[in-house]
VEXMAR-888815 format. One record per residue (C-alpha): residue number from 0; residue in three letters; x, y, z. Coordinates in Angstrom, 2 decimals, padded with zeros to 5 digits, always signed. Example, Ala and Ser with C-alpha at 12.3 -4.5 7.8 and 13.67 -1.06 7.14 Angstrom:
2
rec num = 0 residuo = ALA px = +012.30 py = -004.50 pz = +007.80
rec num = 1 residuo = SER px = +013.67 py = -001.06 pz = +007.14
# end
This chain:
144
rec num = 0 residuo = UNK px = +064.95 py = +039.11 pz = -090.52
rec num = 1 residuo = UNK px = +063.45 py = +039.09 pz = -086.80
rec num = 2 residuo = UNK px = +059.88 py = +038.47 pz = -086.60
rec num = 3 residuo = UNK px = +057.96 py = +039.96 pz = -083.89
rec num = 4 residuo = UNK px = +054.30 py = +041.18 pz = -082.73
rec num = 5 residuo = UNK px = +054.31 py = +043.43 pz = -085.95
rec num = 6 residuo = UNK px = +054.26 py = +040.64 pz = -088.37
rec num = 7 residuo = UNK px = +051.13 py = +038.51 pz = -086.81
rec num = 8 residuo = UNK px = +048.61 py = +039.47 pz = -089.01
rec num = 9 residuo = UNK px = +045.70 py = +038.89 pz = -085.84
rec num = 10 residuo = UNK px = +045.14 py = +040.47 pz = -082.68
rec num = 11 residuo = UNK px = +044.34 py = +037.06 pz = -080.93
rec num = 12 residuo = UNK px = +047.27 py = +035.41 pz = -081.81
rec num = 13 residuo = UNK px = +048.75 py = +038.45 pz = -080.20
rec num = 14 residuo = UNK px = +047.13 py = +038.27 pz = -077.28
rec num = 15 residuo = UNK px = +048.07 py = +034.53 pz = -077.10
rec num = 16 residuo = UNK px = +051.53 py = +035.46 pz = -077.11
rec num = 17 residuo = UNK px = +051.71 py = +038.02 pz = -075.01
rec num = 18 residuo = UNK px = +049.74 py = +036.00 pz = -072.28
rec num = 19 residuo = UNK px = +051.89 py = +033.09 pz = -073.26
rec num = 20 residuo = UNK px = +054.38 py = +035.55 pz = -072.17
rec num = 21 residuo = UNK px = +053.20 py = +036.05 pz = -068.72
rec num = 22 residuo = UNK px = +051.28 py = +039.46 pz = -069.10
rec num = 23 residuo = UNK px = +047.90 py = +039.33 pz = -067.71
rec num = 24 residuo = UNK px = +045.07 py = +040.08 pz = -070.59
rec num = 25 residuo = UNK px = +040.89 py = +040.28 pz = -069.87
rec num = 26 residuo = UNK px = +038.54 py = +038.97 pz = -072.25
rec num = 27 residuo = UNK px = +037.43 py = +040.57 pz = -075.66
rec num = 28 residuo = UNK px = +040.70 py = +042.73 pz = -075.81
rec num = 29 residuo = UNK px = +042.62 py = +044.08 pz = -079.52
rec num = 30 residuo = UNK px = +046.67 py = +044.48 pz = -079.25
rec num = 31 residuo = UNK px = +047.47 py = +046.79 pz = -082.32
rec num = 32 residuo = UNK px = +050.42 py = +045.87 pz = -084.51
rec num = 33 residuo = UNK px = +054.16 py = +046.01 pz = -082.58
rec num = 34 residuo = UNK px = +052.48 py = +047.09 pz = -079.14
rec num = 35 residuo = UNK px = +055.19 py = +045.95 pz = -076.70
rec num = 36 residuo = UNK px = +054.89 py = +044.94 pz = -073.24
rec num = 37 residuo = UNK px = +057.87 py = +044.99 pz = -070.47
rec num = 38 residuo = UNK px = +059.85 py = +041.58 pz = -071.23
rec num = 39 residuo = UNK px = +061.74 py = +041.95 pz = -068.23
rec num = 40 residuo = UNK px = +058.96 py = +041.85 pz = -065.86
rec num = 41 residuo = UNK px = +055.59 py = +040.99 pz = -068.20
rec num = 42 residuo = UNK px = +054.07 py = +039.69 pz = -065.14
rec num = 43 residuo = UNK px = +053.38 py = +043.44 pz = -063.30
rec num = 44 residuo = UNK px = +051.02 py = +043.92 pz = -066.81
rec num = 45 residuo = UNK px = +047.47 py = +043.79 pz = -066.13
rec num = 46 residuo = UNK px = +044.94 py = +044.30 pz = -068.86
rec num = 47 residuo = UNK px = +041.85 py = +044.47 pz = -068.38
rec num = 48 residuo = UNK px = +038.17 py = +043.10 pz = -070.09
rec num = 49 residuo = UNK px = +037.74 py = +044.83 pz = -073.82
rec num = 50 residuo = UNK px = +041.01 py = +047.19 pz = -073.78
rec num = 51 residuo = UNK px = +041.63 py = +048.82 pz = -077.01
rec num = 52 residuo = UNK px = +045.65 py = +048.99 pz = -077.09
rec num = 53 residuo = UNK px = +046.71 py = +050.72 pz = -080.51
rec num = 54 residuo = UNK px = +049.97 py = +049.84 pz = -082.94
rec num = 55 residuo = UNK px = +053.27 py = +050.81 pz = -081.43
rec num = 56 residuo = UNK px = +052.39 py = +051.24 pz = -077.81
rec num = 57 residuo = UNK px = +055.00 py = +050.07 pz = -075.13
rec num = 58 residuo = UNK px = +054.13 py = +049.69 pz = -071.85
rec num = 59 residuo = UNK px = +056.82 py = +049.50 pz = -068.88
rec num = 60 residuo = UNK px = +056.99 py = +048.31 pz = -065.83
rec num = 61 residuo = UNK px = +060.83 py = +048.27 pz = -064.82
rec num = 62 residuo = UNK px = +063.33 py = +051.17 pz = -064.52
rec num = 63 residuo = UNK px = +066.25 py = +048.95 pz = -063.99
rec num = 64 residuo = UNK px = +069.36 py = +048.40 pz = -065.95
rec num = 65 residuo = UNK px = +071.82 py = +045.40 pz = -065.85
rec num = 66 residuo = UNK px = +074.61 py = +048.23 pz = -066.56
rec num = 67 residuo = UNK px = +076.90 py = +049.12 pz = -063.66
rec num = 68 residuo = UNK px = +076.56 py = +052.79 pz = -063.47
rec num = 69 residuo = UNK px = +075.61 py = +055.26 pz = -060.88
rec num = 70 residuo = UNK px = +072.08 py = +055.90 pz = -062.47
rec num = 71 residuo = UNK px = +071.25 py = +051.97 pz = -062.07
rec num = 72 residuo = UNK px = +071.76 py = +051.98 pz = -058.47
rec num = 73 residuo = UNK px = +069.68 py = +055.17 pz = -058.15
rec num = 74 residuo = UNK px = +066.57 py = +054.34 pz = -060.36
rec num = 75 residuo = UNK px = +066.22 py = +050.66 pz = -059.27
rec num = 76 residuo = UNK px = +062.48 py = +050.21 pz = -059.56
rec num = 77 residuo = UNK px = +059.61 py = +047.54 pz = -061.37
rec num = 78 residuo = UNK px = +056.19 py = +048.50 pz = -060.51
rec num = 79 residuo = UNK px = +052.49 py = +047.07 pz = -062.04
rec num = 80 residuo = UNK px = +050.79 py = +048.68 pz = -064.66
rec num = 81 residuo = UNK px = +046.86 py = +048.39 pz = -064.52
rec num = 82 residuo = UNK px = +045.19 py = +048.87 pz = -067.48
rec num = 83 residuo = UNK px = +041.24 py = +049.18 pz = -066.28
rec num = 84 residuo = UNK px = +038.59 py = +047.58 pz = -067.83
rec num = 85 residuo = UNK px = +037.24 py = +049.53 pz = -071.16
rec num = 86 residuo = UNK px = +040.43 py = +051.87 pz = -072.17
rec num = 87 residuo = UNK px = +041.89 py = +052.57 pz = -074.99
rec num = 88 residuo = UNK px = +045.24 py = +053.24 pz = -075.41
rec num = 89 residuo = UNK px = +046.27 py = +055.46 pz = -078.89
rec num = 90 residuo = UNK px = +048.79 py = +054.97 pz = -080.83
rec num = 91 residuo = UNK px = +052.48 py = +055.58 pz = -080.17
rec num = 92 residuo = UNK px = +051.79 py = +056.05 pz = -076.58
rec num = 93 residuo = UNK px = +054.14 py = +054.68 pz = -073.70
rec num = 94 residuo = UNK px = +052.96 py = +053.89 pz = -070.49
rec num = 95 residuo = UNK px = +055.30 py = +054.31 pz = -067.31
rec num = 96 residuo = UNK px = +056.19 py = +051.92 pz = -064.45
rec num = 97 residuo = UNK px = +053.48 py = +052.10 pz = -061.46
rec num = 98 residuo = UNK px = +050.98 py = +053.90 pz = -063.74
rec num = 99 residuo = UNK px = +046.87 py = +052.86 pz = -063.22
rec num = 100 residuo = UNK px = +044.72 py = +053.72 pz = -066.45
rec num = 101 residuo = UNK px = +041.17 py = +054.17 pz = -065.08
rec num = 102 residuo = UNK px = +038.10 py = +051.88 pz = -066.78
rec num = 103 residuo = UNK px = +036.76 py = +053.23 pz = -069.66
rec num = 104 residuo = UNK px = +039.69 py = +056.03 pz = -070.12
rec num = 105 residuo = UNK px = +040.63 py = +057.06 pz = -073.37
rec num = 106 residuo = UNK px = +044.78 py = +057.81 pz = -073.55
rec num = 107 residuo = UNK px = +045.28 py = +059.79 pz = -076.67
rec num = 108 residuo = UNK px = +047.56 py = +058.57 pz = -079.32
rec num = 109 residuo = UNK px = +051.56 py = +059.97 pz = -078.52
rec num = 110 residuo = UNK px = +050.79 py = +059.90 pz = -075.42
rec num = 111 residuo = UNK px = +053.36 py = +059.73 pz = -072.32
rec num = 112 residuo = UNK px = +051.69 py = +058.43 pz = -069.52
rec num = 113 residuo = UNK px = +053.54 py = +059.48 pz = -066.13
rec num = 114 residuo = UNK px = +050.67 py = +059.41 pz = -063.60
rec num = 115 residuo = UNK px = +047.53 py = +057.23 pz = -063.27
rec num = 116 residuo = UNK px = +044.33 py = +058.47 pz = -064.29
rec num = 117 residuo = UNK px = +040.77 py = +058.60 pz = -063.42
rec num = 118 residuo = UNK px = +038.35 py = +056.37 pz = -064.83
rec num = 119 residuo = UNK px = +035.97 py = +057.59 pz = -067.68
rec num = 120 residuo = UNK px = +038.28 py = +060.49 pz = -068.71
rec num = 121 residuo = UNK px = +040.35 py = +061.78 pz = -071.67
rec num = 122 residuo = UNK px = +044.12 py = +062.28 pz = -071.22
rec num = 123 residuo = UNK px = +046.51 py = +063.37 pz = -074.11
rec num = 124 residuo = UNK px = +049.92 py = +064.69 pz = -074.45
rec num = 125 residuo = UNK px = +053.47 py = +064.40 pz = -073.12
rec num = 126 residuo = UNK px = +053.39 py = +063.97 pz = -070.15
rec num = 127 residuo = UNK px = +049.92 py = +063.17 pz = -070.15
rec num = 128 residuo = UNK px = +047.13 py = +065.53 pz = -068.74
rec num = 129 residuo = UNK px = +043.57 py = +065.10 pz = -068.26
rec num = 130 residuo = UNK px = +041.68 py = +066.99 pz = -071.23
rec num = 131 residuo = UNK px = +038.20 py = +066.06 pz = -069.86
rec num = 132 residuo = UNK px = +035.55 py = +063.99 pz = -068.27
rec num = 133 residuo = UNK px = +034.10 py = +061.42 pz = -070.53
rec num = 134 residuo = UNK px = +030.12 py = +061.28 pz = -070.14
rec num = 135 residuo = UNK px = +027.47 py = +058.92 pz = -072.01
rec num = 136 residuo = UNK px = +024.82 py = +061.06 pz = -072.61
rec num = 137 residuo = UNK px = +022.06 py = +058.20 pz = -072.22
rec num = 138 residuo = UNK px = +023.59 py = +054.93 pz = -070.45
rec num = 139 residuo = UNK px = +021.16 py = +053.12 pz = -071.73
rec num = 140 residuo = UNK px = +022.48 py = +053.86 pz = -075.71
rec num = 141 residuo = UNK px = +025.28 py = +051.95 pz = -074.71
rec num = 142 residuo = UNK px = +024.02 py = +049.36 pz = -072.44
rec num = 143 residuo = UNK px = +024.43 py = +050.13 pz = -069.12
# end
């Protein structure tokens, strides 16, 4: 039996790992159950302060493949992915090589994300589109 991010029962001992790792994780952050980062290149993941990443979300950051086929040579790629400051990332999403989530953006769960989006917005589906702005009605409710 293998033992891996969905059997640690915390999110910071998550986080320790995965920064252990080599991903790059802000402060005050939750990693859901079996959320998996790029292993090949953990390095081009960059999480920002209090991120919200649900269970069973992978995030990717390579397109390459040690396989010798015509494919591999074509789609040869590893790019960051930013995840801004405030997100939240739903569950059973997957986010794509070279993709920026803006701060405070909520990615709905299932998600595909194929293209970066803007900060303080909702984006669902697959691929991912942008449903709507996101707008506090009264900063000062939540401390701005």
């Amino acid at each position: 039996m293998s033992i891996g991010m969905a059997a640690i029962p915390f999110s910071f001992v998550r986080v320790l790992l995965l920064r252990a790792c080599g991903v790059t994780i802000g402060r005050g952050c939750y990693i859901g159950f079996n959320v998996v980062c790029d292993t090949n290149f953990p390095e081009l993941v960059v999480i920002g302060d209090n991120v919200t990443i649900s269970h069973n979300c992978m995030i990717i950051t390579h397109t390459a493949s040690p396989a010798r086929s015509f494919l591999a040579k074509v789609y040869r790629a590893s790019e960051q992915v930013s995840i801004g400051n405030g997100a939240w990332i739903g569950a059973n999403s997957t986010i794509l090589p070279g993709i920026s989530v803006g701060k405070d953006c909520m990615i709905g769960a299932g998600s595909v994300v194929t293209r970066s989006t803007d900060e303080r917005s909702l984006w669902a589906g697959n691929p991912c589109q942008r449903i709507k702005s996101i707008a506090a009605k009264d900063s000062q409710e939540i401390g701005e």
